[in-house]
C-alpha positions as a Markdown table, in Angstrom:
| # | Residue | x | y | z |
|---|---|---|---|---|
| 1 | Unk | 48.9 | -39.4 | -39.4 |
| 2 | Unk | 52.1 | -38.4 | -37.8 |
| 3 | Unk | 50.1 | -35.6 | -35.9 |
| 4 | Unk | 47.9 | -38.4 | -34.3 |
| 5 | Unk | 50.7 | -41.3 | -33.2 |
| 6 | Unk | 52.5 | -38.4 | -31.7 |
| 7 | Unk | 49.4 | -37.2 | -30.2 |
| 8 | Unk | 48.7 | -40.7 | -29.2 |
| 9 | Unk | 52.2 | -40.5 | -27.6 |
| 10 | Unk | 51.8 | -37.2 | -26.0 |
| 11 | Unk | 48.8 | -38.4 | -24.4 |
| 12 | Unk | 49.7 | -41.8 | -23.7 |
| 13 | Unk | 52.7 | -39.6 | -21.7 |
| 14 | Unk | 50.4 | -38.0 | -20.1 |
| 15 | Unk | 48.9 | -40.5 | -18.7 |
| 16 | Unk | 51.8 | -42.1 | -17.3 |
| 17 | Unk | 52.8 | -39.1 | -15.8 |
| 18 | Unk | 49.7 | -38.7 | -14.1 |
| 19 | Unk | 49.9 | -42.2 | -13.0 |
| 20 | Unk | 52.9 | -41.5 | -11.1 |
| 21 | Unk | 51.9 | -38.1 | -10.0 |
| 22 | Unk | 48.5 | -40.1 | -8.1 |
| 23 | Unk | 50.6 | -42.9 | -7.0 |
| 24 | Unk | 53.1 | -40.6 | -5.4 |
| 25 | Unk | 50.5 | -38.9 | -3.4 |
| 26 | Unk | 49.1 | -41.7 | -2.6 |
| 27 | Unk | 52.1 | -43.0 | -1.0 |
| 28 | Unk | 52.4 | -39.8 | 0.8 |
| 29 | Unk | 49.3 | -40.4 | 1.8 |
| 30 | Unk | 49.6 | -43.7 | 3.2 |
| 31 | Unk | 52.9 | -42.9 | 4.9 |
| 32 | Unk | 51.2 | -39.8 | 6.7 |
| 33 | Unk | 48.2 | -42.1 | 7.8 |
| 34 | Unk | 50.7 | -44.9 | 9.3 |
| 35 | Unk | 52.7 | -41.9 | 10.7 |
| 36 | Unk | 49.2 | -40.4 | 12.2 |
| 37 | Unk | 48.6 | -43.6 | 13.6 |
| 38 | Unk | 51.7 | -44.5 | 15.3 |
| 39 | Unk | 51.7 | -41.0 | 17.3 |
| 40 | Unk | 47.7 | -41.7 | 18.5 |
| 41 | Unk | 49.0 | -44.9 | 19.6 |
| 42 | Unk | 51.3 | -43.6 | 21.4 |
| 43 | Unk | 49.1 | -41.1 | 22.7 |
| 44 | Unk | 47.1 | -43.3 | 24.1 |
| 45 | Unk | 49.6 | -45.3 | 25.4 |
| 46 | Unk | 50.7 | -42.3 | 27.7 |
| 47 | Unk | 47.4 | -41.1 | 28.6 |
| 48 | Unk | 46.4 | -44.8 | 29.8 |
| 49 | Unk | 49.6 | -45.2 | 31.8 |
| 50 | Unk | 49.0 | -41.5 | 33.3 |
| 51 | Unk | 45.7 | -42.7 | 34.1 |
| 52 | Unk | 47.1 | -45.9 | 35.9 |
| 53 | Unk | 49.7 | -43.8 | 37.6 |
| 54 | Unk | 47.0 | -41.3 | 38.8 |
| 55 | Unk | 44.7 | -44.1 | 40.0 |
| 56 | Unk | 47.6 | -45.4 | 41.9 |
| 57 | Unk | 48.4 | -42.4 | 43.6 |
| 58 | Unk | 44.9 | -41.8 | 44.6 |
| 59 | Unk | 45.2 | -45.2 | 46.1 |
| 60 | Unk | 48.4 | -44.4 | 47.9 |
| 61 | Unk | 46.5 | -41.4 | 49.2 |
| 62 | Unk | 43.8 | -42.8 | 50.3 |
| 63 | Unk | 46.0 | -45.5 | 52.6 |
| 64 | Unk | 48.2 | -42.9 | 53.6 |
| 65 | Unk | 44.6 | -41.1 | 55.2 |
| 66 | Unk | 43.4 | -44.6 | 56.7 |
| 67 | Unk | 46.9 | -45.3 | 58.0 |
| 68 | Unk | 47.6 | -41.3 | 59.4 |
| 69 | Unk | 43.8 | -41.9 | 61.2 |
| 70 | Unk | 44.3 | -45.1 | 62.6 |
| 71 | Unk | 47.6 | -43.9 | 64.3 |
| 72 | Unk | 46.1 | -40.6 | 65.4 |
| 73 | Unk | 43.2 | -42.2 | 67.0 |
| 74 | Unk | 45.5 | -45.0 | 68.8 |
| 75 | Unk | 47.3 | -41.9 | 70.3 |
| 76 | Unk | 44.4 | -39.8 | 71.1 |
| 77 | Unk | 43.2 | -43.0 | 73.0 |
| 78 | Unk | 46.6 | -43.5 | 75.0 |
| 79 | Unk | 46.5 | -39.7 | 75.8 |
| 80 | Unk | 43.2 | -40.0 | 76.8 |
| 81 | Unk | 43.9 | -43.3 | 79.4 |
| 82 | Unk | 47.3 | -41.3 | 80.9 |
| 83 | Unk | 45.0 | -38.6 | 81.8 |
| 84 | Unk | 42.7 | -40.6 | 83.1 |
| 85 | Unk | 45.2 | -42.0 | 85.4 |
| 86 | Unk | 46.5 | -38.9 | 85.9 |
| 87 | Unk | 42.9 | -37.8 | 86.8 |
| 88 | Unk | 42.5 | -41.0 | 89.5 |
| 89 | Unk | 46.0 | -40.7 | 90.6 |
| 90 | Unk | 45.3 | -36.8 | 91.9 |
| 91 | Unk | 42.0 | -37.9 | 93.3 |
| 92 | Unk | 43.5 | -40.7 | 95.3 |
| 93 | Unk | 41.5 | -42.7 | 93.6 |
| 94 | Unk | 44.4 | -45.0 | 91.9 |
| 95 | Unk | 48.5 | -44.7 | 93.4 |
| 96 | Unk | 51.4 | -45.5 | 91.3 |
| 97 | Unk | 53.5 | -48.1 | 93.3 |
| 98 | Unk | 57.3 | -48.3 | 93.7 |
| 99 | Unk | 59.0 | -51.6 | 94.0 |
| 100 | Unk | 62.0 | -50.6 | 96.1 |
| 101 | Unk | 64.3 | -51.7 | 98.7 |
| 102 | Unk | 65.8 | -49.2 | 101.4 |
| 103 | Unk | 69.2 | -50.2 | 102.3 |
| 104 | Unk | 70.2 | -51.1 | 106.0 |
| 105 | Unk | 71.7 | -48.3 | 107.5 |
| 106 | Unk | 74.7 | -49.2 | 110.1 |
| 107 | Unk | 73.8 | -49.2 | 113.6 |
| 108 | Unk | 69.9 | -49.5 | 113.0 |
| 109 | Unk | 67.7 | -51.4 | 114.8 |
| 110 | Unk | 67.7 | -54.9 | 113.0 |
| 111 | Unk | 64.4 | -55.0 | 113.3 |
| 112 | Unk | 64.3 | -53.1 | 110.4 |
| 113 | Unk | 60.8 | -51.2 | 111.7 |
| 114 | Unk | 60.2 | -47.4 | 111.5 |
| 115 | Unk | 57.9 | -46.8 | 113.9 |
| 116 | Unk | 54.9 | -44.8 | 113.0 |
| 117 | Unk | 56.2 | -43.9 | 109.1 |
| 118 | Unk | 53.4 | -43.6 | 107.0 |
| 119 | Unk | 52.9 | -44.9 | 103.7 |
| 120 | Unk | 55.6 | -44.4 | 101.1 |
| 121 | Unk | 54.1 | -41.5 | 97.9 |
| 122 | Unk | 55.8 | -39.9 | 95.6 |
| 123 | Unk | 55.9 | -36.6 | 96.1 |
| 124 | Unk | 53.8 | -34.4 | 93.5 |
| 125 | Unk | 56.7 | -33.7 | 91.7 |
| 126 | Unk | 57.8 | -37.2 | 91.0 |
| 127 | Unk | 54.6 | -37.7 | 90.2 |
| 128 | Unk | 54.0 | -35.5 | 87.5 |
| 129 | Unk | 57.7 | -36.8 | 86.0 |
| 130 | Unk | 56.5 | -40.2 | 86.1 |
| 131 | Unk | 53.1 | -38.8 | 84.1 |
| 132 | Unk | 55.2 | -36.8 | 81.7 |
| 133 | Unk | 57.5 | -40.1 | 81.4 |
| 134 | Unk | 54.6 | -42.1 | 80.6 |
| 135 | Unk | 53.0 | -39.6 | 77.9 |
| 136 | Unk | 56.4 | -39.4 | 75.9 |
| 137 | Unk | 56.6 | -43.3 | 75.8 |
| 138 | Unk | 53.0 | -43.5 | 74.5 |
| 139 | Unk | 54.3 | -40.5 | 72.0 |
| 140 | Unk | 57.5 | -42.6 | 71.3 |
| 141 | Unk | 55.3 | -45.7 | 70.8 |
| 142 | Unk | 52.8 | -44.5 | 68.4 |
| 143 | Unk | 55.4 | -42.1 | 66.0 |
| 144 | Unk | 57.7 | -45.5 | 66.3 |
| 145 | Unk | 54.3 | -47.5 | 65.1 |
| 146 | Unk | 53.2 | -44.6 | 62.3 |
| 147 | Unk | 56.6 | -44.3 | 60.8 |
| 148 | Unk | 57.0 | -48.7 | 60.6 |
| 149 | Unk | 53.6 | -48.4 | 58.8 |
| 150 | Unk | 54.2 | -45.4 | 56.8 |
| 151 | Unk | 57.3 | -47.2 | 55.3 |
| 152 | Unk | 55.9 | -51.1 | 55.2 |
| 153 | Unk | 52.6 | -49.8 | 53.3 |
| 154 | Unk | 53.7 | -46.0 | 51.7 |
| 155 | Unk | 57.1 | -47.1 | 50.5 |
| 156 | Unk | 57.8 | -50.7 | 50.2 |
| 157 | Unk | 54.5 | -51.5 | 48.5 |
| 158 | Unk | 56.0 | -50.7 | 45.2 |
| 159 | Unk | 53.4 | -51.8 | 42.4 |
């Protein structure tokens, strides 16, 4: 009868120990599924805000395009106008005027008549000058226009 209450014992031992054993994996168990879970999360959490910041730059991109074409054609159109003026102004078809006064020179007739003087022109140099003048302020203009936008939408339109 001993043999069997400390066989009883033994196995009721056993069983306890076995207990424990199964609830100690278990809790290892559990504690590596919450750990699992907490790094998909965060996975996840980084590839959506990757995906965000990729969408966002493919935006940025795609205004930066727009706004780079837009400025190119505005300038391509004011080169195109200066040389069509420069084209009319050669053919005598257009003149570029000069407001000026000419000073009274002492001992002139008052008057103030210079007989048979033609017309007053720029000479072809000046004329080129005030061509070259007029492309660099349209150059000046448009870079001056590009670079305002580039900054208002590229760099202040933070989201």
């Amino acid at each position: 009868m001993q043999l069997t209450a400390t066989m009883k014992l033994v196995t009721a031992g056993v069983i306890v120990a076995i207990i424990i054993v199964l609830y100690s994996l278990f809790t290892i168990e559990k504690q590596s599924r919450i750990t699992a879970q907490l790094e998909r999360d965060q996975a996840i959490e980084q590839r959506d805000s990757l995906y965000d910041l990729s969408i966002r730059q493919v935006e940025k991109i795609h205004s930066f395009n727009e706004l780079s074409e837009k400025h190119a054609k505005e300038l391509s159109n004011a080169q195109k106008e200066i040389d069509r003026l420069s084209d009319s102004i050669r053919t005598g078809k257009q003149r570029v005027y000069v407001k000026a006064d000419c000073p009274t020179v002492p001992g002139a007739d008052k008057a103030g008549s210079v007989g048979d003087a033609g017309t007053a022109r720029l000479s072809d140099t000046a004329r080129e000058d005030y061509l070259r003048l007029r492309r660099m302020m349209v150059d000046n203009l448009q870079q001056t226009r590009y670079l305002q936008d580039y900054i208002r939408t590229q760099c202040l339109s933070v989201k």
